[in-house]
C-alpha positions in Angstrom: -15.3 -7.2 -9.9 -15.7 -3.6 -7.8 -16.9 -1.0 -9.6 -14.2 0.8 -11.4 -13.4 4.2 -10.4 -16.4 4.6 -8.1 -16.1 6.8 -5.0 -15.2 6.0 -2.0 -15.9 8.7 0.7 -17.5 7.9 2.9 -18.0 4.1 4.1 -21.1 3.6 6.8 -21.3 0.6 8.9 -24.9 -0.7 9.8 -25.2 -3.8 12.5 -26.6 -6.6 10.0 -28.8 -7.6 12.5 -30.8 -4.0 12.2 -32.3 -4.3 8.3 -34.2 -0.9 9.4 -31.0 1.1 9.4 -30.1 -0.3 6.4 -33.1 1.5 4.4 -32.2 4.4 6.3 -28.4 4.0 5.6 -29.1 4.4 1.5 -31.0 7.5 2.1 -28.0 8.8 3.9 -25.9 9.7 0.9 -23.1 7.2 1.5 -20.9 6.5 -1.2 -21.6 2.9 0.0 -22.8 1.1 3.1 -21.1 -1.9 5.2 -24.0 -4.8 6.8 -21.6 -5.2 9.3 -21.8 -9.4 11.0 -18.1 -8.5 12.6 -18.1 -6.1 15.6 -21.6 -4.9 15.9 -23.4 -8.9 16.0 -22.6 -10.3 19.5 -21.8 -14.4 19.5 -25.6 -14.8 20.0 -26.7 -13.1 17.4 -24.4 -14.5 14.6 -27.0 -16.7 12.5 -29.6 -14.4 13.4 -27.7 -11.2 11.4 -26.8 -12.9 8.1 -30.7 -14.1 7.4 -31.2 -10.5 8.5 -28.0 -9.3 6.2 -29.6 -10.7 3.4 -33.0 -9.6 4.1 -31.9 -5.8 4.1 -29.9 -6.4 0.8 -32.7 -7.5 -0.8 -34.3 -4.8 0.1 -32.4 -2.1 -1.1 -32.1 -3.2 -4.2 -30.0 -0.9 -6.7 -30.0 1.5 -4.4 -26.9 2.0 -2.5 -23.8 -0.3 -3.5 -23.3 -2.4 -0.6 -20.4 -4.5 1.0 -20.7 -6.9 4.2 -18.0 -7.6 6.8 -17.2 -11.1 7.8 -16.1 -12.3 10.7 -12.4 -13.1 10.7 -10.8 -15.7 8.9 -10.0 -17.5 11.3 -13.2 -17.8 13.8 -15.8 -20.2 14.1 -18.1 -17.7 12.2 -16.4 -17.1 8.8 -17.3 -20.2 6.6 -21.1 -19.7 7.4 -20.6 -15.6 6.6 -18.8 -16.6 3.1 -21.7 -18.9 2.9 -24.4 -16.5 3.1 -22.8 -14.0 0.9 -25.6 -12.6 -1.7 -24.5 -11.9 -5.4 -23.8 -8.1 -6.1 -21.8 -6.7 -3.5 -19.2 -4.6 -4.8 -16.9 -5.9 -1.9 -16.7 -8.3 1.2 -15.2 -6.6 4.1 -12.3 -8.5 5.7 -11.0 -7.4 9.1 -7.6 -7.9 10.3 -5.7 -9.3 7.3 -2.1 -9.2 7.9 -0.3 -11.5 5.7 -0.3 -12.7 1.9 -0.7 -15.6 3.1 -4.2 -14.7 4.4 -5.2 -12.9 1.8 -4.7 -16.1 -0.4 -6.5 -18.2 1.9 -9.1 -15.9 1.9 -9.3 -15.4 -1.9 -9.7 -19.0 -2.3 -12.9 -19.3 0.0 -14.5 -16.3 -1.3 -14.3 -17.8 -4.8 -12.9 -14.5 -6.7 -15.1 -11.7 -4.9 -13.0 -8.6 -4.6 -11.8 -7.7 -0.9 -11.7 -4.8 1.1 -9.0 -5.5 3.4 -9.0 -4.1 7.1 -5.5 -3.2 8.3 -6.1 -2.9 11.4 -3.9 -4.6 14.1 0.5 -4.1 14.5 1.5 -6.9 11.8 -1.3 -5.8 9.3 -0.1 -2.5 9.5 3.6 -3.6 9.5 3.1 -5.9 6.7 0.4 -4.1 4.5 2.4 -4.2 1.2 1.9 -7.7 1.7 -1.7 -7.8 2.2 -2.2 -5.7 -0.5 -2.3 -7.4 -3.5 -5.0 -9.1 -5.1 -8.0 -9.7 -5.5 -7.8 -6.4 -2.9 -9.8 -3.7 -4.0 -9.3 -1.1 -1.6 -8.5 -0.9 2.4 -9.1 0.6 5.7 -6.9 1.8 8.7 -8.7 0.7 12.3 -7.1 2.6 14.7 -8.9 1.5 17.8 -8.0 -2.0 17.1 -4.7 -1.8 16.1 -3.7 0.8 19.4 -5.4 -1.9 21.5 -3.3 -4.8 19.9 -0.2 -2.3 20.4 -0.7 -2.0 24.0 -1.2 1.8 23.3 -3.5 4.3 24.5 -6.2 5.8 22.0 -5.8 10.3 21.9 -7.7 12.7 20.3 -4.5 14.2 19.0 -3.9 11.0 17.0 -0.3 10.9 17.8 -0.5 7.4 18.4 -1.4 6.8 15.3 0.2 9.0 12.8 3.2 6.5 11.9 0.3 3.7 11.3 -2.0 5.9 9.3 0.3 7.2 7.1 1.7 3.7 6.1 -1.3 2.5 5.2 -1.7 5.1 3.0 1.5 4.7 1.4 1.1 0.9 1.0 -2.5 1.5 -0.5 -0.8 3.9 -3.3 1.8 1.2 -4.2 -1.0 -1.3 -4.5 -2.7 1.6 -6.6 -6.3 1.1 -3.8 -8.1 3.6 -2.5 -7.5 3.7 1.4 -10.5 4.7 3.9 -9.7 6.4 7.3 -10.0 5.4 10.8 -14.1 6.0 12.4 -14.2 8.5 14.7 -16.1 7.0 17.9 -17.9 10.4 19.0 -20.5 10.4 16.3 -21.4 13.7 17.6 -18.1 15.6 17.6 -18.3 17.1 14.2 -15.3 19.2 14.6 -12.9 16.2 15.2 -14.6 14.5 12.6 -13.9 17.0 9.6 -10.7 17.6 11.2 -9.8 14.0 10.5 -11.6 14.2 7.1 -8.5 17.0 6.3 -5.6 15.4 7.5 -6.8 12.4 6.0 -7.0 13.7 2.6 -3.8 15.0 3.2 -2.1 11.8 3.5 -4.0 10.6 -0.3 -6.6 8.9 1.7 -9.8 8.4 -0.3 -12.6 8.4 2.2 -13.6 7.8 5.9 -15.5 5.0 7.8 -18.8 6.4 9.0 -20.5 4.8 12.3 -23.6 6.8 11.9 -25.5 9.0 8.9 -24.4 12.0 10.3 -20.9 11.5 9.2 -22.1 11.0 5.7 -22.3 14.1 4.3 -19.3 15.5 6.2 -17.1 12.6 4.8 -18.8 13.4 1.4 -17.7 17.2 2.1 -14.0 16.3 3.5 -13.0 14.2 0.7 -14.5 16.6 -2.3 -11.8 19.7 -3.5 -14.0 22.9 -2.8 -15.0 25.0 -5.6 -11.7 27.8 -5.1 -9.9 24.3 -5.4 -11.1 23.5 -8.6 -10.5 27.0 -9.6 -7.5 27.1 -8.8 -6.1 23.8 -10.5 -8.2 24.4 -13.5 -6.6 27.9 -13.8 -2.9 26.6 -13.2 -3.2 24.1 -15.6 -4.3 26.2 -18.1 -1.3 28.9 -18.0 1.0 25.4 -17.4 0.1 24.2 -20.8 0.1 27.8 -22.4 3.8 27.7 -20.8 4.4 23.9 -22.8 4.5 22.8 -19.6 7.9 24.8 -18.4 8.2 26.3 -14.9 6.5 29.5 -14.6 5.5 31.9 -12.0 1.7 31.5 -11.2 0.0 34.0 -7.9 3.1 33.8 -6.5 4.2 30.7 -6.7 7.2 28.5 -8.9 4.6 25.7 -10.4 6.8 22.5 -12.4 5.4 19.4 -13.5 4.8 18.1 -9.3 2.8 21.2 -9.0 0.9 20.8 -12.2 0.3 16.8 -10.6 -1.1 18.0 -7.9 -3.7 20.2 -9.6 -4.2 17.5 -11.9 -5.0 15.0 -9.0 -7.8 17.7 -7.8 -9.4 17.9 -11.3 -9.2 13.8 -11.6 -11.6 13.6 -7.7 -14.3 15.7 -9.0 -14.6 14.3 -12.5 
């Protein structure tokens, strides 16, 4: 099974067919790192990256908890992938899930291991509350694939993908699973980057996919409640339950039990 309760944010993908990053990924600070045989292997390097995959898990040991990505279900590389899966990994990373269907098939070959789910193309996203069920253990939103299965064009305003993100979101808190946001490409445009880290805390998100280290500790940032945060809900909750939890008048504002939930939900991602 995952790890209960663990963190999730901030995600970072490594090509498995680079164990060097790897080593340098679990000095990164990641909440947990991806050895990615999907999108970052080529076709020629597909047997090549999972002898490499499990080179660099072995490697790291304890050190980091670690997932891997498969190749999708349906392509001549999965069965091999499943096949080469080490014990320990706290996830297997599944990209492009978009039926229950799939997710049973799935299951089935992956003999029990919990699955993070990639929702990541138009029916995934459509049908999400089917997809996420178990043995799912949490989820991501790809924007970049699912505006190019849309037909769509990719902005940095994100307009395109507002609808989309937010649904995921919503079907990952039905499912009760921590959702992770979309990468942002531009690994050097920090400022995009933490903007997306805000909005998607916003939405309930849990964490972010990182594409390089230098995304860790901005993810780690984005998706912690500041100190004045903390303050703030630890002090409201205090006068709430002086109060017996009626409505009362706290720096300016009317805080009820949704306000108090809210404070509580800041408390309950720094514990």
């Amino acid at each position: 099974m995952a790890d209960a309760g663990a963190r999730w944010r901030s995600l970072l993908f490594v090509p498995a067919t680079k164990p060097e990053l790897a080593a340098k990924a679990a000095r990164s600070g990641a909440d947990a790192i991806v050895l990615d045989l999907e999108d970052a292997v080529p076709p020629a390097g597909k047997v090549d990256a999972r002898s490499s995959m499990r080179d660099a898990i072995a490697a790291l040991a304890d050190d980091v908890r670690v997932c891997v990505r498969v190749n999708h279900p349906s392509s001549a590389w999965f069965a091999d992938d499943v096949a080469a899966l080490p014990d320990g990994l706290i996830a297997v990373v599944v990209p492009k899930l978009e039926s229950a269907a799939q997710v049973d098939s799935v299951a089935g070959a992956l003999g029990g291991r919990p699955i993070l789910a990639g929702i990541e193309s138009v029916l995934g996203v459509a049908d999400a509350r089917e997809v996420l069920r178990s043995p799912v253990v949490a989820c991501y939103f790809g924007a970049e694939d699912y505006i190019a299965d849309l037909g769509g064009v990719r902005t940095a305003a994100n307009d395109e993908v507002a609808w989309a993100r937010a649904y995921v979101a919503v079907a990952a808190r039905l499912a009760g699973l921590p959702a992770l946001d979309m990468v942002t490409i531009d690994f050097r445009d920090d400022a995009r980057f933490a903007a997306e880290c805000a909005s998607a805390r916003a939405l309930a998100y849990a964490g972010k996919l990182c594409i390089h280290p230098a995304q860790v500790t901005l993810a780690n940032e984005g998706f912690t409640p500041s100190a004045d945060e903390v303050d703030w809900a630890t002090r409201l909750l205090a006068a709430f339950d002086e109060a017996g939890g009626d409505t009362i008048a706290f720096e300016g504002q009317m805080v009820d039990e949704v306000v108090a939930a809210r404070a509580r939900n800041i408390l309950a991602a720094v514990a």
